[in-house]
LUMMARTI-206509 format. One record per residue: x, y, z of N, C-alpha, C in turn. Coordinates in steps of 0.05 Angstrom, whole numbers, padded with zeros to 5 digits, always signed. Layout:
XYZXYZXYZ/...
//
This chain:
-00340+00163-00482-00335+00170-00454-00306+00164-00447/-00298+00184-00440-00260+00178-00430-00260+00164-00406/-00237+00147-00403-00229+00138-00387-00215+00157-00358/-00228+00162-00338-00211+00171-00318-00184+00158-00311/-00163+00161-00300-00148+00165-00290-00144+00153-00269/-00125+00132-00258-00122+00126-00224-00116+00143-00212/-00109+00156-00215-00091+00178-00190-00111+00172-00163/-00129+00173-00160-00139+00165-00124-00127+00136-00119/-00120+00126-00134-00118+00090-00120-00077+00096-00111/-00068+00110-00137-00038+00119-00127-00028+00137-00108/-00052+00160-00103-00049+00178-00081-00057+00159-00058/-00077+00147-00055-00089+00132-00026-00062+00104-00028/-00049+00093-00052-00024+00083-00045+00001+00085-00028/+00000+00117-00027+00027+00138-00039+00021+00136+00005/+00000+00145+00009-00003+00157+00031-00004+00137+00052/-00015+00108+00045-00011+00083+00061+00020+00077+00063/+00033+00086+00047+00061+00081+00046+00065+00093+00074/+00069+00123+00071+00084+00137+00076+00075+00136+00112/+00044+00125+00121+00036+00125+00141+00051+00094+00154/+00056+00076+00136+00064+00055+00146+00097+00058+00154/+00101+00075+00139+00142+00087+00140+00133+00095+00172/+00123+00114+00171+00127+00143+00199+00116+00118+00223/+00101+00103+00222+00099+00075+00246+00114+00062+00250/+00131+00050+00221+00151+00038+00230+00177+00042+00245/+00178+00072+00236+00202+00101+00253+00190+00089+00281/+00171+00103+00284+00157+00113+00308+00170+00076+00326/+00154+00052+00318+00149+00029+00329+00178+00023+00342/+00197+00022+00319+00223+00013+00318+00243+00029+00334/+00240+00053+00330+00246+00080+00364+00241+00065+00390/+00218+00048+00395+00212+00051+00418+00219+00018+00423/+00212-00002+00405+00218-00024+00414+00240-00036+00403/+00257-00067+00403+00280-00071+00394+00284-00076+00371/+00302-00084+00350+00312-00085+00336+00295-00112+00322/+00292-00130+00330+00274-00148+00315+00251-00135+00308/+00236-00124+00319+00214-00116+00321+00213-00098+00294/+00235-00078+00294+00242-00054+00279+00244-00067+00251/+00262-00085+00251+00269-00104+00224+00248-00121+00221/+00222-00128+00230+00204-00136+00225+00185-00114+00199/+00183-00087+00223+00170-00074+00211+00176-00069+00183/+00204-00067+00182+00208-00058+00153+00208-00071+00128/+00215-00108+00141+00213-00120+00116+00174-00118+00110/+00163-00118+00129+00129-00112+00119+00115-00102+00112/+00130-00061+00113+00130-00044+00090+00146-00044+00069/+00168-00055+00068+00179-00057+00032+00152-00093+00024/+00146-00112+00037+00125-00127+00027+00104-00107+00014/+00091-00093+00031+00074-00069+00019+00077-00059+00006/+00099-00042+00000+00100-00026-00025+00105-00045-00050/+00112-00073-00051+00120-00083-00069+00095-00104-00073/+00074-00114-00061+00052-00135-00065+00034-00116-00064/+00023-00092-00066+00001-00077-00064+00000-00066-00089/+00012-00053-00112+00015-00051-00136+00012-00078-00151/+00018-00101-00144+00014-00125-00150-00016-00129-00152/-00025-00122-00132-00054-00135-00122-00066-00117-00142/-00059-00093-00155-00074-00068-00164-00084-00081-00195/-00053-00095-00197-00044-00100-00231-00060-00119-00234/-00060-00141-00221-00067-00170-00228-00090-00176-00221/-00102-00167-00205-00135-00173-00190-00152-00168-00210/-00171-00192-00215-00193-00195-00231-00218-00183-00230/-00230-00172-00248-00252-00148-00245-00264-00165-00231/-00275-00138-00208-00296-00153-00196-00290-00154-00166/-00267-00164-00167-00246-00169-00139-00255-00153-00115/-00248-00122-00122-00253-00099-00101-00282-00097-00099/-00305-00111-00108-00332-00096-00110-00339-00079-00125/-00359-00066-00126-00363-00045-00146-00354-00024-00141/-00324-00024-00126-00311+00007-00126-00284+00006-00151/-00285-00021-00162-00268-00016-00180-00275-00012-00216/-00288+00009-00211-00308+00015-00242-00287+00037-00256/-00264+00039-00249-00237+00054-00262-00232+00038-00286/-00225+00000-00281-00224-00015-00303-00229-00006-00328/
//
């Protein structure tokens, strides 16, 4: 039996990114500059501890939605 593929865990990655970018636009437009520089250092945290969590998390971790292992 072959192994599938992640591609859903990198696309549903890819797209939490990109929804957390266009909020942080959106947030940082409207309120000040701390706020803005908040947002961003907590999407580059995201993009950089969420691939982490992917790599290193011990079977089992997610429940039984992680049967990709």
């Amino acid at each position: 039996m072959r192994r599938r593929p992640n591609a859903p865990i990198f696309l549903a990655l890819l797209l939490s990114i990109v929804v957390i970018m266009i909020a942080a636009g959106l947030l940082s437009g409207i309120a000040d500059l701390p706020t803005g520089a908040a947002l961003g250092v907590a999407s580059v945290l995201v993009v950089i501890l969420l691939p982490l969590l992917f790599m290193f998390a011990p079977r089992g971790f997610f429940g039984r939605s992680d049967k990709f292992r």
